[in-house]
C-alpha positions in Angstrom: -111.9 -109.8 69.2 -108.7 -110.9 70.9 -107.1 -110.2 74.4 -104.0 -109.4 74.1 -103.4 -107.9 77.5 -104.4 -107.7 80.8 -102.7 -106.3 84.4 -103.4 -105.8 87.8 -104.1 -101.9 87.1 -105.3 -100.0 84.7 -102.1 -97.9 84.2 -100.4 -100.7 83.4 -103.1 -101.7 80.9 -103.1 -97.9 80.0 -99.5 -97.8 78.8 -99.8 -100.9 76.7 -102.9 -99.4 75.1 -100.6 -96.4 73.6 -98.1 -98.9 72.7 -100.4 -100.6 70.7 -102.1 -97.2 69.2 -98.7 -95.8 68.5 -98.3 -98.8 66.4 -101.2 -98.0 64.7 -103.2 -101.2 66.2 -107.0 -100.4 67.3 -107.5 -101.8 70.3 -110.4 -101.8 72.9 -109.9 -101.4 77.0 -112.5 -103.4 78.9 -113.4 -103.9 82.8 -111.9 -100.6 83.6 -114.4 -100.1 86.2 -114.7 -103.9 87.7 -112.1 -103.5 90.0 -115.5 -103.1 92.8 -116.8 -106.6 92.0 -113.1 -108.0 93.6 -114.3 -111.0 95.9 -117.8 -111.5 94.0 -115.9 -112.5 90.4 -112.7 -114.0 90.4 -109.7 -112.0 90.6 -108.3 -111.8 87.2 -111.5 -111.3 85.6 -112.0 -108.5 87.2 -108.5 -106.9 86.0 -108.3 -104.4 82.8 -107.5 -105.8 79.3 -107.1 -105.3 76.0 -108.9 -106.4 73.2 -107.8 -106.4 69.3 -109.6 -107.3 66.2 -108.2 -111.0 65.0 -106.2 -110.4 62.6 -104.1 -108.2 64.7 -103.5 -110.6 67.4 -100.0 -111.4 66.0 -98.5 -107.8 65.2 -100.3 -106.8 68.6 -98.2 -109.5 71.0 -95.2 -108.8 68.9 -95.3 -105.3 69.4 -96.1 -105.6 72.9 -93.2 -108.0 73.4 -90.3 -105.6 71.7 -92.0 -103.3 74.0 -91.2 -105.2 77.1 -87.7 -106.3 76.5 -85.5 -103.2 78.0 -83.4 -101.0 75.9 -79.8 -102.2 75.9 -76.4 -100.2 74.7 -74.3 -97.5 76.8 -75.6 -94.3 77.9 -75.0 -91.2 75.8 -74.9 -87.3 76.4 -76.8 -84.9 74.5 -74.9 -82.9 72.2 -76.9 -79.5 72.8 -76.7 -79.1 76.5 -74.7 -82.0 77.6 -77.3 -84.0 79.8 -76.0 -87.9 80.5 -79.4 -89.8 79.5 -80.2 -93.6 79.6 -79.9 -95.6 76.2 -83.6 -96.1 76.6 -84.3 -92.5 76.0 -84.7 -91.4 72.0 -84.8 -87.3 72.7 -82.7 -85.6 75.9 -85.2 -84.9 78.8 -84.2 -81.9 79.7 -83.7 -79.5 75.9 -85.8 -82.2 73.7 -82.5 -82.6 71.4 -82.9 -85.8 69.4 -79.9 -88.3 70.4 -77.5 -88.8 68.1 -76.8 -91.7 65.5 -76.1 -94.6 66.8 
């Protein structure tokens, strides 16, 4: 197994665990519940991480990487009730209409 992730909380870790299952990567979330031994072990051993099997090291950082870079491009309105949404969105917010080709 591979680590492929670790952060200061466990959301953090938490999201990047459903990136990484979303992408169809199994992935395993270990010392979730270290975060009491701060001061006895050192301080980023005691954070959340991910784990992967080896051969998914690769996809796993890439997909974590496309995941991190922020969505770019103009803002766009839904077509069904006219909400002004974030180009970072993929479905309006407030009707769940899909946004339109780009």
């Amino acid at each position: 197994m591979k680590r492929v992730y670790r952060a200061a909380t466990l959301l953090q870790v938490a999201h990047a665990r459903n990136v990484l299952l979303t992408a169809g990567i199994r992935c395993e979330l270990r010392n979730q519940y270290l975060a009491g031994a701060l001061g006895d072990l050192p301080m980023m051993e005691t954070w959340p991480q991910l784990l992967v099997e080896d051969a998914d090291e690769q996809y796993a950082l890439s997909v974590l990487a496309r995941a991190a870079r922020a969505t770019t491009g103009p803002a766009w309105t839904c077509p069904v009730c006219g909400e002004r949404l974030e180009p970072q969105f993929t479905s309006c917010w407030r009707c769940g209409a899909e946004a339109p080709p780009a």
